[in-house]
N, C-alpha and C positions, 0 to 999 in steps of 0.2 A: 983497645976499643974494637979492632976488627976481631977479635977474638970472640967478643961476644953479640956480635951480630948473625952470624947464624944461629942462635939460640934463641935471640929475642924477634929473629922473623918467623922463626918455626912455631915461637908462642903465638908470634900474632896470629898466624895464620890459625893455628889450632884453636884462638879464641874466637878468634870470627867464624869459623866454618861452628863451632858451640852457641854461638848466636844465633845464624840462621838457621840450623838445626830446633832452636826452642822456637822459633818464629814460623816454623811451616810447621810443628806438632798439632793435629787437630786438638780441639779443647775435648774436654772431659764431659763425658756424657753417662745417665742412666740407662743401664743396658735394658730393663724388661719397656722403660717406659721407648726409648730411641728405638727397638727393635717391631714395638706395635705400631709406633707412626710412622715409623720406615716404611712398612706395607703396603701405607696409601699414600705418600710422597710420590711427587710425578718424577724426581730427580732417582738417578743412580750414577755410580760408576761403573765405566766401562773401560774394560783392557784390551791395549790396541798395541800395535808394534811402536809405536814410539812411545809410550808410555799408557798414562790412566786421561779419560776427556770424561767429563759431564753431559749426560743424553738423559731425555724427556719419556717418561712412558707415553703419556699424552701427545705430543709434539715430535713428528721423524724427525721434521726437521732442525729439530733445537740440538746445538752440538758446540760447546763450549770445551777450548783445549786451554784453560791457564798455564802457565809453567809449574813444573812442578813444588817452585815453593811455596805459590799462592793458591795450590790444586784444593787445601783442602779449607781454607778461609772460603773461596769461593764458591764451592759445594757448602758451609754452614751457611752463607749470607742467604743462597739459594732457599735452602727449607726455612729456616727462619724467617723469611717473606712469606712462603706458602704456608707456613705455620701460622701465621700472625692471621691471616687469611679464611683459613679452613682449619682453625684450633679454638677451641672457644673451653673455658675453666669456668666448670658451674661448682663453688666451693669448694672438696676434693674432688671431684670428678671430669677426666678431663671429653671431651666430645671434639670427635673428629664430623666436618664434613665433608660430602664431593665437591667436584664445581658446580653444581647442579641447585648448592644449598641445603641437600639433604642430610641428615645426620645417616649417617654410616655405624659409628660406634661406638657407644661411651667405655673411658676406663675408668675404674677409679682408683685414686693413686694410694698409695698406702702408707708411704711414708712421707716425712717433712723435707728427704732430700730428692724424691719424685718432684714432689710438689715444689722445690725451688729449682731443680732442674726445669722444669716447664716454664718457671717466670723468667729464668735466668736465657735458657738460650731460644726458646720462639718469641719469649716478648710478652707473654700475657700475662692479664692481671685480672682479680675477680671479677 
């Protein structure tokens, strides 16, 4: 029995660090549609000596540090609030506004998995 307990600690360990490994992967995103709403998201990251924190274009002072397993759950809940917000899906087309209420700029999406990536991760519906 002690024989094989270094073996099956070295497993565990190596399945748990594969657990939380899948559990802080950001989700899967469409790159041309994530990369045009990215532009007027007020969220970014930011690289700092201890690591990555979340800061506001809009807001100096908004500065969220998660740890680094929930860094990037917390940066999607972030847009997908201000998505929900300022994203509006006029059939395929999706329209951005500012805070202001103004329409900024429509996209229109081209494909079915644009267009479920938009229901899927900000939340909207027609």
């Amino acid at each position: 029995m002690k024989k094989y307990l270094p073996i099956a600690l070295i497993l565990g360990f190596m399945a748990f660090g594969f657990v939380a490994f899948l559990d802080s992967k950001p989700s899967e995103k469409n790159d041309r549609i994530y990369k045009i709403v990215q532009k007027y998201s007020p969220y970014y990251l930011d690289k700092r000596f201890g690591g990555l924190q979340i800061m506001s274009k809009i807001d100096p002072e908004f500065k969220e540090t998660p740890n680094n397993m929930s860094l990037f759950k917390e940066f999607e809940r972030l847009e997908s609030a201000w998505g929900k917000k300022h994203l509006k899906l006029n059939e395929s087309i999706l329209v951005i506004y500012d805070f202001n209420g103004t329409q900024v700029v429509k996209v229109p999406l081209e494909t079915q998995d644009e267009l479920n990536f938009v229901k899927r991760f900000y939340g909207l519906t027609k």
